[in-house]
C-alpha positions in Angstrom: 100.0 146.2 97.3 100.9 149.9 96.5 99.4 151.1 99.9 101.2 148.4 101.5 104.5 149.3 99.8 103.8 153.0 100.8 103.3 151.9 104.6 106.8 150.1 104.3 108.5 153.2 102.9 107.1 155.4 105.9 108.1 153.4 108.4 111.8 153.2 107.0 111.5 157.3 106.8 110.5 157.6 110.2 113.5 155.2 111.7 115.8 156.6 109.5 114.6 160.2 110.6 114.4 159.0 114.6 117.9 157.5 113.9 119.3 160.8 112.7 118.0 162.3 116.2 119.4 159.6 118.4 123.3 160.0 116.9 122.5 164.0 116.9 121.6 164.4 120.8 121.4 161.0 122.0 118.1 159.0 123.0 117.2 160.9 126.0 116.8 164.2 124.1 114.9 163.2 121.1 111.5 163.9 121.0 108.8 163.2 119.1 107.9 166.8 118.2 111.5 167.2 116.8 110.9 164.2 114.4 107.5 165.3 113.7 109.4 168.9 112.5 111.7 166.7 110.5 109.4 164.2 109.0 107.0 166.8 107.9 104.2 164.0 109.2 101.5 164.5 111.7 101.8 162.9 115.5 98.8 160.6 113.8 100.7 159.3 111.1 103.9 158.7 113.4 101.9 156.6 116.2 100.2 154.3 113.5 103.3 153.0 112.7 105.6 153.5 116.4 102.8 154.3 119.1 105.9 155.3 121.5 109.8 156.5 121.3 111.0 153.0 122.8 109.6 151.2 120.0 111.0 153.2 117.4 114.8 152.6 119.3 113.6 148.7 119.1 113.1 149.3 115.4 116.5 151.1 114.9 118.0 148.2 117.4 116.3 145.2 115.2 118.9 146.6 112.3 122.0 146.8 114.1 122.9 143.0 113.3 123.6 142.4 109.7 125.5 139.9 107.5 124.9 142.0 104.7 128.3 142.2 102.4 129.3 138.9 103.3 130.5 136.6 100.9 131.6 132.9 101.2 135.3 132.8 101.6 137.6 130.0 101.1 138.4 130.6 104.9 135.6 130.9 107.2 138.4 133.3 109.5 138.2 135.4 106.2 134.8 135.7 106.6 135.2 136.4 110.5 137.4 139.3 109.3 135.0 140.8 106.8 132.3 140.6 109.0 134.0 143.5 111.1 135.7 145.3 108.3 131.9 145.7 106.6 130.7 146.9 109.5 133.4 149.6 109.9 132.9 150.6 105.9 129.1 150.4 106.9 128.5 152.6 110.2 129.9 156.0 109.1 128.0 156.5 106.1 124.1 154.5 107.6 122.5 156.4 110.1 120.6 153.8 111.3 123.4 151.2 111.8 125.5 154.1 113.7 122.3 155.0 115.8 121.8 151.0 116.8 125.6 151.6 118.2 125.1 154.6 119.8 122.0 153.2 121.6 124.3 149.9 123.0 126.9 152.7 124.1 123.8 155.2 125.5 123.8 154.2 129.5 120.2 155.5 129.8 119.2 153.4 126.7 120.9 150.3 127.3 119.1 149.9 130.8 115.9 150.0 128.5 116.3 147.8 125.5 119.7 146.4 126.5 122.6 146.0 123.1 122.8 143.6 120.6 126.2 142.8 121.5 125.2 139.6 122.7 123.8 138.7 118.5 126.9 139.6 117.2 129.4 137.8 119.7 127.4 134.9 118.7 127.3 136.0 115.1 131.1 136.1 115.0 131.4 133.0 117.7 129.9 130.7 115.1 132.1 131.8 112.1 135.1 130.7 114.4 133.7 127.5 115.6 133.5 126.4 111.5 136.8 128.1 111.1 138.4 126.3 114.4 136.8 122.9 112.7 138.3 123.1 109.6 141.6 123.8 111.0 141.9 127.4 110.6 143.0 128.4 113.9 145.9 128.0 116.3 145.4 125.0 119.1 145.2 127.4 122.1 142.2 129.5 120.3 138.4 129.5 122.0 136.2 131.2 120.0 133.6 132.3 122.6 136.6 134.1 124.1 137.8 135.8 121.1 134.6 136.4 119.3 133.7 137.9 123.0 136.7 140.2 123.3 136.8 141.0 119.7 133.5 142.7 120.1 134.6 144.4 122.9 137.8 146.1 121.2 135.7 146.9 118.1 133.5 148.7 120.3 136.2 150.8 122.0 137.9 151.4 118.9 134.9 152.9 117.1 134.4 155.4 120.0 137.9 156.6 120.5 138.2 156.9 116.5 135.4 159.1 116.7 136.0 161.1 119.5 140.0 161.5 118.6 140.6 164.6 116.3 142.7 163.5 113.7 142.6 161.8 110.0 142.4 158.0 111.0 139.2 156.5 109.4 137.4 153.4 111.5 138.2 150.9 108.7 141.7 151.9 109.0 141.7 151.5 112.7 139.8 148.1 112.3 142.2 146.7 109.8 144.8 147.1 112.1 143.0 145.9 115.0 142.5 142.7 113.2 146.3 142.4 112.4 146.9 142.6 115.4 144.5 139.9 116.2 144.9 137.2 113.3 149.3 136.4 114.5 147.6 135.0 117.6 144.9 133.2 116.8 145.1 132.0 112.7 147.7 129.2 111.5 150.3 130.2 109.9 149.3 128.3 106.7 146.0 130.8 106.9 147.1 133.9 108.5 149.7 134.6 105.2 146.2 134.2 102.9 143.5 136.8 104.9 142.6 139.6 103.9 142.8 142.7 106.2 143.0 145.7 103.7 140.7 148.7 104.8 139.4 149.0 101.2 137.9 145.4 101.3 135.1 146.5 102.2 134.2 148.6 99.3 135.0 146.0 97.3 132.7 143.0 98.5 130.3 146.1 98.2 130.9 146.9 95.0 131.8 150.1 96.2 135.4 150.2 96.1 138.2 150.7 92.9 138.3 147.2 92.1 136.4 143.4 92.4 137.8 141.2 95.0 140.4 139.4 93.5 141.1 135.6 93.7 143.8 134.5 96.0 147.5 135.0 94.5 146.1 138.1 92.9 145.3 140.4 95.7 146.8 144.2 95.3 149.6 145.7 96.6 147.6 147.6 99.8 146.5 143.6 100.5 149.9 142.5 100.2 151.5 144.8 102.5 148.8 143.9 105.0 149.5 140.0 104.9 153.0 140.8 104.9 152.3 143.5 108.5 151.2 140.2 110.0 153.3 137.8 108.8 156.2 139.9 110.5 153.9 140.1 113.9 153.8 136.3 113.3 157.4 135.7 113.6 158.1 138.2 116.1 155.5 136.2 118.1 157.7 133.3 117.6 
């Protein structure tokens, strides 16, 4: 069991390390004798565990879609929302969760392994179908196409946040990409309830200056949030 657990540990170190490499110079110029320099473990060692570089971006890719965070929500379109919020929170501080996004975005990696894209388009797709049956959404709403686009705009809004020089942080950017979502898609009788702060995340982690409070007792950062959409709502009307 120990030697096992040892095994396991290794093999975390070595994607971890091999992810650090692909978000410092990309997939095409990591190579294993840089993470052999960084690991501090012989080529041996490395190919017991990942015999070549391609299997070590599948290991890095197998990580990219993650539900981790989530809690169940009174709305499922809550839990739609937090879904993209944690992952925003998530990818700036893991490694390995900003190297699986940098290998979907990577041209010469994505013609090898492909992106999980497809996973979480239909990761988000069936959190809208349960919210669409319980009522949550406008008439006019198809999840395919929204959970579709929605990954799309994520996408795009993660790499222009980090190639932009300025102060905006991505779960600032993705909060408001989600307000400007929610008027066109929720009912009105849900859209006033959802969440879209950009310190949500911290808090279904734990993480963050305070729990997740019940609804009717949300702070004032949550507040001002509902009440951004609620005024995109009725300019919409």
């Amino acid at each position: 069991m120990a030697r096992q657990e040892r095994a396991i540990r290794t093999r975390e170190s070595i994607l971890e390390s091999m992810a650090s490499l692909f978000n410092e110079v990309g997939y095409e110029a990591a190579t294993i004798a840089a993470l052999v320099e960084r690991t501090g473990l012989t080529r041996g060692a490395l190919y017991f565990h990942f015999p070549t570089k391609e299997s070590m971006a599948h290991g890095v890719l197998a990580r990219a879609v993650t539900r981790e965070g989530i809690l169940p929500q009174t709305y499922k379109l809550q839990e739609w929302v937090d879904l993209g919020l944690l992952l925003a929170h998530r990818l700036p501080r893991e490694p390995m969760l900003r190297a699986a996004v940098q290998l979907s975005v990577d041209p010469k990696a994505r013609s090898l392994f492909g992106t999980r894209w497809p996973d979480w388009i239909d990761l988000g797709q069936d959190l809208l179908v349960e919210a669409g049956a319980r009522g949550e959404l406008l008439p006019h709403a198809v999840p395919a196409e929204i959970a579709r686009l929605t990954v799309g705009a994520w996408t795009g809004v993660q790499l222009v946040t980090e190639a932009l020089p300025d102060d905006r942080g991505l779960s600032e950017e993705i909060a408001r990409l989600y307000q400007l979502i929610l008027p066109n898609i929720a009912s009105v009788g849900v859209l006033a309830k959802l969440d879209t702060s950009p310190y949500r995340a911290e808090r279904l982690l734990g993480s963050g200056p305070g729990p997740v409070l019940p609804e009717g007792q949300e702070d004032r950062e949550d507040r001002e949030g509902r009440g951004d959409q609620a005024d995109q709502a009725d300019r919409a009307g």
